[in-house]
N, C-alpha and C positions, 0 to 999 in steps of 0.2 A: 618568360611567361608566355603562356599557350595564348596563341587568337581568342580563344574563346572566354576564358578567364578573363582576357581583355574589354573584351566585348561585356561582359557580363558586370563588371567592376564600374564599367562608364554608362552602363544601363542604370545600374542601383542607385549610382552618384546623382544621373541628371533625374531618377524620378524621387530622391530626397529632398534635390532642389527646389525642383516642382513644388512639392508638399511643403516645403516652409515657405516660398513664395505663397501660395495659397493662405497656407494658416496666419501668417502676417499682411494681409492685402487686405482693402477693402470687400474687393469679393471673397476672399475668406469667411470675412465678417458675414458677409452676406450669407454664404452658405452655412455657417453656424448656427445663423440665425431662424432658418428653415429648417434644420436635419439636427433639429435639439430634440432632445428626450419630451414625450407629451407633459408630463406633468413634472418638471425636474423644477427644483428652487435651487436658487442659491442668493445668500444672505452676505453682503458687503457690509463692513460699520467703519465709521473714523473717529476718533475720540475730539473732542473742542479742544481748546487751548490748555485748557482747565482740567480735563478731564471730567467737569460734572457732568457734561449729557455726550452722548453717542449718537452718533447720522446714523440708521437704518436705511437701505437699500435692499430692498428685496426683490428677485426679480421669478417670474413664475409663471405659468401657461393655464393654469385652475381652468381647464375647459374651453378656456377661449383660443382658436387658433393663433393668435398675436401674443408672443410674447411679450409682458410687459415690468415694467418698474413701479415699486410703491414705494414710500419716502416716511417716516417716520425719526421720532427724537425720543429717544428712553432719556431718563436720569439715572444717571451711574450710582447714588446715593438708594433711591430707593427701588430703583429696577423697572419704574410700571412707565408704561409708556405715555409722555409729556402732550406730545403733537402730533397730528399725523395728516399727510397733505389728502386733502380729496382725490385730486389727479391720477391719474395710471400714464405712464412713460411707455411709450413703446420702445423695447430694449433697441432696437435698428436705430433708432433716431437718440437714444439716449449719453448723453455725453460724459454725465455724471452729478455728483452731488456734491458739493462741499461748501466746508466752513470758512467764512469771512475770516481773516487775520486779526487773532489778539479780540476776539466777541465773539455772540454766539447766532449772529447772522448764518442764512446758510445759502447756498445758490445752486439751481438746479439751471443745466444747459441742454437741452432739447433740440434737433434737428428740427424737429417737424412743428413743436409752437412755441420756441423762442426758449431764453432765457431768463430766468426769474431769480428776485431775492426776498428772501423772506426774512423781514428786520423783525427780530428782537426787542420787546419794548414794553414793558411792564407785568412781566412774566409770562408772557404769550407771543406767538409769532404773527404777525402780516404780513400775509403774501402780496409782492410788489412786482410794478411791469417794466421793465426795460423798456425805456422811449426811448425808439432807433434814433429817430428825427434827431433827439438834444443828448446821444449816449457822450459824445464829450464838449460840454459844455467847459471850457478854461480849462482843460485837464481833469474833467471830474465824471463820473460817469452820473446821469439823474434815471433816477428811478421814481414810478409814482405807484403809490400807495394810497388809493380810496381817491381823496380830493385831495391829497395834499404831495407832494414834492420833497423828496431826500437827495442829496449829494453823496457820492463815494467818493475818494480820494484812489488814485490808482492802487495805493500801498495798501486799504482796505479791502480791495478785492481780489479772489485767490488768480494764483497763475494762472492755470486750469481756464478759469475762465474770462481771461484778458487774451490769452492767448485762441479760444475762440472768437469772441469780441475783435482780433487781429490790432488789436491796440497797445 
């Protein structure tokens, strides 16, 4: 093999590498996160246990320089959309969405203002706050909701996000 073929083979090699270090790294992330199409959506869903309702995740630029996340719950039965959170997620800080284990709790994990679940309970959701201070209280995680106080059980909440919680 010629020098230069040489040369040329270990060029290509180390800037592929480069380029998957990049697109897997945090500053990947970062740079994605700027150098995204102005107005591009792209639309995530997960089904519940059940399959009756669908997590929406939308995420989208609609004019605002931050790209963000919106959070939404269709029912798979009649299609029209059940819930839909106030909040917008900045995608950079957004960790993800998902559903409680075996219910149709759902928990959003946010960099930038925390972690939330929003219990299920008489056919409508509340949105509830992770208390850092009491997040395990005897093995449980507590969450509050308006004035009152709920328990998780760790098998009640998804990986995802125990494993931010680093518990």
């Amino acid at each position: 093999m010629s020098k230069k073929l040489l040369i040329i083979l270990l060029l290509s090699t180390l800037l592929l590498a480069v380029a998957l270090l990049l697109a897997l790294s945090p500053i990947g992330k970062f740079l994605r996160y700027f150098i995204s199409w102005e107005n591009s959506a792209e639309i995530e869903s997960k089904a519940s246990f059940d399959n009756n309702f669908e997590l929406i995740m939308e995420t989208n630029k609609k004019g605002s320089k931050v790209k963000s996340a919106s959070i939404s719950i269709l029912d798979n039965k009649t299609k029209n959309v059940v819930y839909s959170c106030e909040e917008q997620y900045r995608v950079i800080d957004f960790g993800g969405a998902f559903w409680g284990k075996g219910c149709y709790d759902f928990w959003i994990v946010s960099g930038d203002i925390g972690t939330y679940c929003y219990h299920y309970d008489n056919a409508s959701w509340k949105k509830g706050y992770l208390l850092l201070a009491d997040q395990t209280v005897d093995g449980k995680i507590v969450i509050s909701f308006e004035n009152q106080k709920r328990e998780f059980s760790y098998l009640e909440v998804p990986e995802a996000v125990l494993s931010v919680l680093k518990l």
